[in-house]
C-alpha positions as CSV (number, residue, x, y, z in Angstrom):
1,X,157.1,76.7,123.8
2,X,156.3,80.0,125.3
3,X,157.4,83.0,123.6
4,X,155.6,86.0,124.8
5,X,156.6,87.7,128.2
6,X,153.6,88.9,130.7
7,X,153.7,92.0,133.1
8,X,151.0,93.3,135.3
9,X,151.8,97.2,136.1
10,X,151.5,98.6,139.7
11,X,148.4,100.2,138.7
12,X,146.2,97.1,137.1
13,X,147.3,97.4,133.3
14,X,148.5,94.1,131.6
15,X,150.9,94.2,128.9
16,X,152.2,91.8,126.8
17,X,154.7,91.3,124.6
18,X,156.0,89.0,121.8
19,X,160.0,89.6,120.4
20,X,160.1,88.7,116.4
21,X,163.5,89.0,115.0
22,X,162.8,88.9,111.4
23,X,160.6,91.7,111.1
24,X,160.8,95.5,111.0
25,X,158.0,96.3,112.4
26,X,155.8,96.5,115.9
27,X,151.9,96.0,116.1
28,X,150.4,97.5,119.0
29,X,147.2,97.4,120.4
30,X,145.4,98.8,123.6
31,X,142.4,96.6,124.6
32,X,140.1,97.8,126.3
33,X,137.4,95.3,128.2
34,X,134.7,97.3,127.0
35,X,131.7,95.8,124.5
36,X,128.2,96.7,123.6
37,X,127.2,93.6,125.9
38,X,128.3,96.1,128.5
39,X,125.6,98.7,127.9
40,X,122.2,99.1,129.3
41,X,119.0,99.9,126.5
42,X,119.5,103.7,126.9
43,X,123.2,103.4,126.2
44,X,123.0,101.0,123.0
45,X,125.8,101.9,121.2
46,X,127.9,104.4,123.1
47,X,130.9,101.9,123.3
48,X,131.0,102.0,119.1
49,X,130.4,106.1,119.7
50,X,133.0,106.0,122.0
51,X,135.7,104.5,119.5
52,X,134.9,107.1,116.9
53,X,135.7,109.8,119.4
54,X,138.9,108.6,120.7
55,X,139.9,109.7,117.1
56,X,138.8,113.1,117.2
57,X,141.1,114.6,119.6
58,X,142.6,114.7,122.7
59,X,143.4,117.0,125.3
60,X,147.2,117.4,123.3
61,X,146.7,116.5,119.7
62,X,144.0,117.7,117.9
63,X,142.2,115.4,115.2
64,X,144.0,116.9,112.7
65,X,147.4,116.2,114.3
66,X,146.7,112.3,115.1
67,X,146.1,111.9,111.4
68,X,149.4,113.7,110.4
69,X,151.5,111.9,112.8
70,X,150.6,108.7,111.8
71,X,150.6,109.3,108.1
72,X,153.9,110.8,109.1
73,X,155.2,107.4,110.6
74,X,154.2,105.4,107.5
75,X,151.7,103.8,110.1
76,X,148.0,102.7,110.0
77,X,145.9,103.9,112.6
78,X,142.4,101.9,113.4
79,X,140.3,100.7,116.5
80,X,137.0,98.0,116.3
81,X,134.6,97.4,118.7
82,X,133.0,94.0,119.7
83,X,130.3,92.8,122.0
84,X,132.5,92.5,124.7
85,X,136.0,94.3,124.2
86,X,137.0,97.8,122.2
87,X,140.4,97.8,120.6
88,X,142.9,100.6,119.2
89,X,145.8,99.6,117.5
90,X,148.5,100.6,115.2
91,X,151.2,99.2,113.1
92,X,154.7,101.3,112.8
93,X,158.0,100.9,111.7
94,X,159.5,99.6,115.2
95,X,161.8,102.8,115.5
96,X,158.5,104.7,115.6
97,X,156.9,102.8,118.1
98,X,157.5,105.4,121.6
99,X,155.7,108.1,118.9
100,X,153.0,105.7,118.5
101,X,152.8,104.5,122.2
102,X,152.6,108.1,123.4
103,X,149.4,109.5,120.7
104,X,147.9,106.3,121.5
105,X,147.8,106.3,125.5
106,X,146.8,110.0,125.1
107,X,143.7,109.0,123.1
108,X,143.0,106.0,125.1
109,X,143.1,107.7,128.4
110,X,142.6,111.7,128.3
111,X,140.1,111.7,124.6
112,X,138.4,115.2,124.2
113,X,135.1,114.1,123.4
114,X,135.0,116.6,120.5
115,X,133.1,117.3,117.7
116,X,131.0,115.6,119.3
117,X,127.7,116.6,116.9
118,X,129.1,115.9,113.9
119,X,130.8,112.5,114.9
120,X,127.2,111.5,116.0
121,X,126.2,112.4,112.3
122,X,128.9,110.3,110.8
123,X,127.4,107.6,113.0
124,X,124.3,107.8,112.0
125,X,125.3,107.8,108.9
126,X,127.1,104.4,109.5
127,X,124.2,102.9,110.6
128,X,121.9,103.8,107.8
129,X,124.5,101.8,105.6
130,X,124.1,98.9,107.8
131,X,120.6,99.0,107.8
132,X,121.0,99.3,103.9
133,X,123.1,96.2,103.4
134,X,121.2,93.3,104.1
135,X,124.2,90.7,104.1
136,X,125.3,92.3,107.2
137,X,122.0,93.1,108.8
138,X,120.5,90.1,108.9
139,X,123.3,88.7,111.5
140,X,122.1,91.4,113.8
141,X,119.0,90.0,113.4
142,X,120.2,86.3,114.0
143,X,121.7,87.4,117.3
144,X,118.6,89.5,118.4
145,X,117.3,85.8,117.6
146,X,119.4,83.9,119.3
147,X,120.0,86.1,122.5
148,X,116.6,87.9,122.5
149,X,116.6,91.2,125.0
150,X,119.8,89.8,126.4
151,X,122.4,92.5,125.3
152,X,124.9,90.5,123.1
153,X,121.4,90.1,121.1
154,X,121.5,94.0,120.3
155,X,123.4,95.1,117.4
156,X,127.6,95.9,118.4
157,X,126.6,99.7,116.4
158,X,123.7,100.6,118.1
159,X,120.4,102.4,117.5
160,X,120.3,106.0,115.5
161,X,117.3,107.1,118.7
162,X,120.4,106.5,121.3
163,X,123.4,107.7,119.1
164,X,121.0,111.1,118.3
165,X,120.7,111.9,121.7
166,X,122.9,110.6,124.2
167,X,124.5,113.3,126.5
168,X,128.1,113.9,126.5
169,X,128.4,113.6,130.7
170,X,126.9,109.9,129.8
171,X,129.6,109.1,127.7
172,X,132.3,110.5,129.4
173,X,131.1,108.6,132.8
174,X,130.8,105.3,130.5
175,X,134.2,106.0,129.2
176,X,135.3,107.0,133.2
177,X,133.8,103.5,134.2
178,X,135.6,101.1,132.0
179,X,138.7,103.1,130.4
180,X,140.8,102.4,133.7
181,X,144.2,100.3,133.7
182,X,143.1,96.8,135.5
183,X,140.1,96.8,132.7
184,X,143.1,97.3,130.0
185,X,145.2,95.1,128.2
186,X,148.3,96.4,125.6
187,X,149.7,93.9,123.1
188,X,152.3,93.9,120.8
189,X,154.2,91.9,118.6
190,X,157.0,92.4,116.3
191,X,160.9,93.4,116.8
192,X,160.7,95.1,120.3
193,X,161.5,94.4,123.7
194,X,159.4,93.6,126.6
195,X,161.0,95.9,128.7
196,X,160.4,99.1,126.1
197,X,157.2,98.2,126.2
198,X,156.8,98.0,129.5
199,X,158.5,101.7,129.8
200,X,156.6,103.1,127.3
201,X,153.3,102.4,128.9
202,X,154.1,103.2,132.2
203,X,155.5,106.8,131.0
204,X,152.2,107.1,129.3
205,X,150.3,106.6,132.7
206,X,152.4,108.9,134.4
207,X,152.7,111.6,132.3
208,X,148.7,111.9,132.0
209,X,148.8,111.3,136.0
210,X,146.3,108.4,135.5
211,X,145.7,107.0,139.0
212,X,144.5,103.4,139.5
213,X,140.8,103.1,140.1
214,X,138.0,100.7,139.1
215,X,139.2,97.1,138.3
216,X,138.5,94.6,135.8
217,X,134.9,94.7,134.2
218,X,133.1,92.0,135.3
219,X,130.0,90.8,133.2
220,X,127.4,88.8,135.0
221,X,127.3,85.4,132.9
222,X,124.6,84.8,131.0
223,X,122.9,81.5,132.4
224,X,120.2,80.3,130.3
225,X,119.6,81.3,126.6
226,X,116.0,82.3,126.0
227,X,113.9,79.5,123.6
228,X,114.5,79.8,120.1
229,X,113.0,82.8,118.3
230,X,112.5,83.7,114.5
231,X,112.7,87.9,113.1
232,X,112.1,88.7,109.5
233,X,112.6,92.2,108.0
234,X,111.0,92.8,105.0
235,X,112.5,94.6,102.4
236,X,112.6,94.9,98.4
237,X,115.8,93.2,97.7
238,X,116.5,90.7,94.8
239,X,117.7,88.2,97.1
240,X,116.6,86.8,100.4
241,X,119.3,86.9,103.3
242,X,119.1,84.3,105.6
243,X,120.5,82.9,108.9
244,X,120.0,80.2,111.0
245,X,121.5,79.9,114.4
246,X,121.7,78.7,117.9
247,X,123.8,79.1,121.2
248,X,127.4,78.2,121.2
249,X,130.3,77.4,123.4
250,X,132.4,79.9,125.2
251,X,136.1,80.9,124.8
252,X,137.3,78.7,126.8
253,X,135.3,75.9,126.3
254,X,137.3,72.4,125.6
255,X,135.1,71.9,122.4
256,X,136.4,74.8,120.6
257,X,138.9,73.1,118.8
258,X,135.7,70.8,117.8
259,X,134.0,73.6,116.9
260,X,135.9,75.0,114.7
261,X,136.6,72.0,112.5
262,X,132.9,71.5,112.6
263,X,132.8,74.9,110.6
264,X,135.0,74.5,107.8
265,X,133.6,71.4,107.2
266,X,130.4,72.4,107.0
267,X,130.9,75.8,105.2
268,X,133.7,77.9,106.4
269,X,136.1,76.4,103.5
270,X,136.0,76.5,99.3
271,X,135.3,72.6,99.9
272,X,132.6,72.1,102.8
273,X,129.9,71.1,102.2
274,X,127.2,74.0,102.0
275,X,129.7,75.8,99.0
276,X,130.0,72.6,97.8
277,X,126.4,71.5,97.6
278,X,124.4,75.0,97.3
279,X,126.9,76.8,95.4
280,X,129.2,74.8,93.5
281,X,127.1,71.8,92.6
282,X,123.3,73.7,92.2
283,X,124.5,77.3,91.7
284,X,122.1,78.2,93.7
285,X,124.0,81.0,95.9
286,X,127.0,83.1,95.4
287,X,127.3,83.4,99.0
288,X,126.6,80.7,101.8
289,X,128.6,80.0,104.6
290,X,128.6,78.9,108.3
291,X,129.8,80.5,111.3
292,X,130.7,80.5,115.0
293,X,131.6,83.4,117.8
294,X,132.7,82.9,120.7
295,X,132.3,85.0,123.7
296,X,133.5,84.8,127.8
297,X,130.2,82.7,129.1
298,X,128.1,81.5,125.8
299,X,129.1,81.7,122.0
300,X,126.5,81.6,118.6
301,X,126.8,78.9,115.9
302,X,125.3,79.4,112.5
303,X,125.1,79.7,108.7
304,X,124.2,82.1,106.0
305,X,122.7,81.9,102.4
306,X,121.7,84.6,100.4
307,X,119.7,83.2,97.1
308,X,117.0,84.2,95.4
309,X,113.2,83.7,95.6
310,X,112.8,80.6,93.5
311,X,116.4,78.3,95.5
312,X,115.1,79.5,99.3
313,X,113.2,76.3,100.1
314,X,116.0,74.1,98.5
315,X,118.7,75.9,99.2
316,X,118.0,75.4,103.4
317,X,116.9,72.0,103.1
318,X,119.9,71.5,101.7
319,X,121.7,73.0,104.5
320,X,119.9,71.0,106.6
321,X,120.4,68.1,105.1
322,X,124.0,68.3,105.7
323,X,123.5,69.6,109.3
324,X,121.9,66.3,110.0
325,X,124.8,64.0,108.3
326,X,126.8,65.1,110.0
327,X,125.0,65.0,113.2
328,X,124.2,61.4,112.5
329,X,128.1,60.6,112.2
330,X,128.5,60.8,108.1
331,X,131.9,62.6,108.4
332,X,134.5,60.8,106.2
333,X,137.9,60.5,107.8
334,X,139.4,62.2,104.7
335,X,137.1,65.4,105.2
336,X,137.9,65.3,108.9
337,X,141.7,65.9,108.1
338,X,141.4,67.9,105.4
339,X,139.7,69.8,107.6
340,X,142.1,69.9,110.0
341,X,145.0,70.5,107.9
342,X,143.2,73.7,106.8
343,X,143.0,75.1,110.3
344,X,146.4,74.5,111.1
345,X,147.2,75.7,107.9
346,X,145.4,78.8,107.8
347,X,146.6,79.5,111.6
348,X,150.1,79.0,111.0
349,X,150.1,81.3,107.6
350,X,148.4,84.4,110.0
351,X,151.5,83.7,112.2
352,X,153.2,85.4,109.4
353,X,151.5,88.4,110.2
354,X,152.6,90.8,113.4
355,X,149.2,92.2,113.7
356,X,147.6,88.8,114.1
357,X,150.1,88.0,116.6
358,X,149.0,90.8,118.3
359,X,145.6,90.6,117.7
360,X,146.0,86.4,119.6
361,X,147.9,88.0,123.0
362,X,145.6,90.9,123.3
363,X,142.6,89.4,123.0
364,X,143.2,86.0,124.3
365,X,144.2,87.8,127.8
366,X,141.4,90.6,127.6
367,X,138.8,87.8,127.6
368,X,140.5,86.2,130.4
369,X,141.4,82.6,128.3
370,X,143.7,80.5,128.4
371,X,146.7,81.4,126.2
372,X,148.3,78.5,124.6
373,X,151.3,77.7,122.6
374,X,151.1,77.3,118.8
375,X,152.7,73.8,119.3
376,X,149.9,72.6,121.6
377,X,146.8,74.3,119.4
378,X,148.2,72.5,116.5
379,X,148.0,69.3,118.8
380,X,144.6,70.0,120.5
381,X,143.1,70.4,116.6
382,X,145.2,66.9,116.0
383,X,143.3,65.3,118.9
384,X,139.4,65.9,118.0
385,X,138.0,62.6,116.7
386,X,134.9,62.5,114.2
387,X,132.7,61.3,117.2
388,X,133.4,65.0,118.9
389,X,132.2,67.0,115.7
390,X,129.8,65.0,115.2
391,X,128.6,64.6,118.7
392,X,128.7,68.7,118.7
393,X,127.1,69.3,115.4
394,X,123.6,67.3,117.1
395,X,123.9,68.8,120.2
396,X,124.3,72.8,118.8
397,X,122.3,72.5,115.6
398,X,119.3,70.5,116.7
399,X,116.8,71.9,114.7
400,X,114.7,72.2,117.6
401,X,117.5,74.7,119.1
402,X,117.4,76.6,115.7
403,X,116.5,80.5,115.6
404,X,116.1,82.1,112.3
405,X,116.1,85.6,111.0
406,X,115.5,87.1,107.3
407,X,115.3,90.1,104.9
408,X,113.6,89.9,101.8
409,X,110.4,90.6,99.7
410,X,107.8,87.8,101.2
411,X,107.9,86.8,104.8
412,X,105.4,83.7,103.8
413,X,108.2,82.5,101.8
414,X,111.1,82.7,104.3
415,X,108.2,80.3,106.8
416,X,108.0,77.8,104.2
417,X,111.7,77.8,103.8
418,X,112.3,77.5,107.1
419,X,109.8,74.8,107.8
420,X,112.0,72.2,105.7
421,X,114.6,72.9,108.5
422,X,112.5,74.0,111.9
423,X,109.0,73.2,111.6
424,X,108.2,73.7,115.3
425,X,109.8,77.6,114.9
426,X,107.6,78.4,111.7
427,X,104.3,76.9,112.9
428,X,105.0,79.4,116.2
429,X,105.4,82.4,114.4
């Protein structure tokens, strides 16, 4: 049953809305079709810059002022950027929500750009962090794999030779490109009504006399995915951090619902089969998981293990051990709906939540997706049979689709590890 109302504004803007009676509260969110898949080389990472600056002023409330007005509302501020959207949201009490609204749009739509060198230094300083925490930095590394010069292989944060010197005009005329209404979606969720929404916004747009112009970003699709590549980092650390991946599915791809049972059964859950087998049974990891993102055109499918020197080899043979039971149809029906009965569980528990109701309108209808009930996603995860994970688990994970990527001490060891699971990719490099 639907239960979110949909409005398109005279000047391109989308907003949605979703009424919840029980709650005190609003979630609200401007999303912004805006991602680092959207940059060119020169610009890597001006659409992460970007989202630290719509905090530092704007042409009516200083930086100052946006942090005491919504400490002042009992709020939380915040904004994250993706590969192919940038988001700001807020939660308030829902009697606070026209306060909110209005700081928001302003930052959103009329940002000052300010302090503008030492914001670049606070980046920089973010990405040094990055670059010195290898658990993170190693699924840049996959993705550069995976997607090679393509830009949804380049990091979402960028590079510190871009963020040191890009010009101001270059940002602003980014941010003039792709901050315009028809690229921008605002969500919310909580006790509020469509139509107050609705006003708020368009008072927003009016009172900053933004006019209509561009219209929704369109990406050119990315066709073929370049052959399978392997990057290794070397670096001191006690562990080795590892990844494995390939090409997904998209965001609107039928198999999704596949897809993500195929993850918690294979290690996105405390009982699949990579914690249980690397972790649990061999304590050979703290952390090892699988993974899967999915984007408008293509999506990435993986896993992660970080263990030390002396599990490597075991610990991804192992892993792709399991990959290929369950590629070969080994799924027992009782893992398949535990499985499922996770997922539903897990996605009916963050219905609890305003801010993931939010966070499900906004993004499903910035990425252009089907939005579907909670009724029928419950019923579509019901529907997958064994034969479809399975079938999807061969046709993503082949070993011969494989990329890999690394940071640790030995780069001759990461090789021979992954030459129990990708012989062909370790014999190239």
């Amino acid at each position: 049953m639907q239960n979110w109302t949909l409005t398109e504004l005279d000047s391109g803007e989308r907003v949605i809305s979703e009424r919840l009676d029980h709650v005190r509260s609003v979630a609200v969110g401007y999303w912004i079709g805006a991602g680092s898949r959207d940059e060119t080389p020169g610009q890597a990472g001006v659409t992460h810059f970007i989202e630290h600056l719509l905090f530092k002023g704007t042409d009516r409330y200083s930086a100052l002022e946006i942090a005491e007005i919504f400490d002042g509302l009992g709020g939380e501020l915040n904004a994250a950027t993706s590969r192919e959207h940038t988001l700001v949201y807020a939660r308030v009490p829902d009697h606070h929500l026209e306060t909110a609204v209005e700081v928001m749009s302003d930052m959103v739509f009329s940002p000052a750009l300010a302090e503008l060198e030492t914001e670049r230094e606070v980046v920089l300083e973010e990405i040094a962090m990055y670059e010195d925490t290898p658990q993170e930095l190693v699924h840049d590394l996959i993705s550069e794999s995976v997607f090679g010069d393509h830009p949804l292989g380049r990091p979402v944060i960028g590079t510190a030779e871009v963020i040191s010197s890009i010009p101001r005009d270059d940002i602003a005329a980014y941010h003039g490109r792709l901050y315009v209404p028809a690229n921008i979606v605002v969500a919310a969720a909580g006790n509020v009504e469509h139509g107050q929404v609705i006003d708020l916004v368009t008072r927003g747009l009016e009172r900053r006399g933004v006019v209509p112009k561009g219209g929704v970003n369109v990406r050119p699709p990315l066709v073929q995915p370049p052959p399978p590549r392997l990057k290794f980092q070397r670096k001191d650390t006690e562990q080795y951090h590892v990844c494995l991946g390939a090409p997904g599915i998209s965001r609107s791809d039928r198999r999704r619902f596949a897809a993500s049972l195929l993850d918690a059964i294979l290690g996105g859950s405390a009982s699949s089969r990579l914690f249980q087998e690397i972790r649990e049974k061999r304590g050979m990891a703290y952390a090892v998981y699988s993974f899967v993102s999915q984007y408008t055109d293509t999506g990435q499918i993986g896993i992660y293990v970080g263990t030390r020197e002396d599990n490597l080899v075991e610990a991804l043979a192992i892993a792709a051990e399991q990959i290929a039971e369950i590629a070969g149809g080994k799924l027992a029906p009782r893992e398949l709906e535990r499985a499922k009965e996770n997922l539903k569980g897990r996605i009916l528990l963050s219905m609890e939540s305003t801010s993931t109701r939010m966070n499900r309108l906004g993004k499903t209808l910035i990425s252009d997706a089907e939005l579907l009930s909670l009724e029928r996603i419950v019923a579509e995860i019901d529907a997958v049979d064994a034969e479809s994970v399975c079938a999807l688990a061969a046709a993503l994970l082949d070993p011969a689709r494989l990329s890999a990527a690394g940071i640790g001490p030995s780069e001759e060891r990461f090789l021979e590890a992954v030459g129990r699971v990708t012989p062909a990719l370790a014999r190239a490099a």
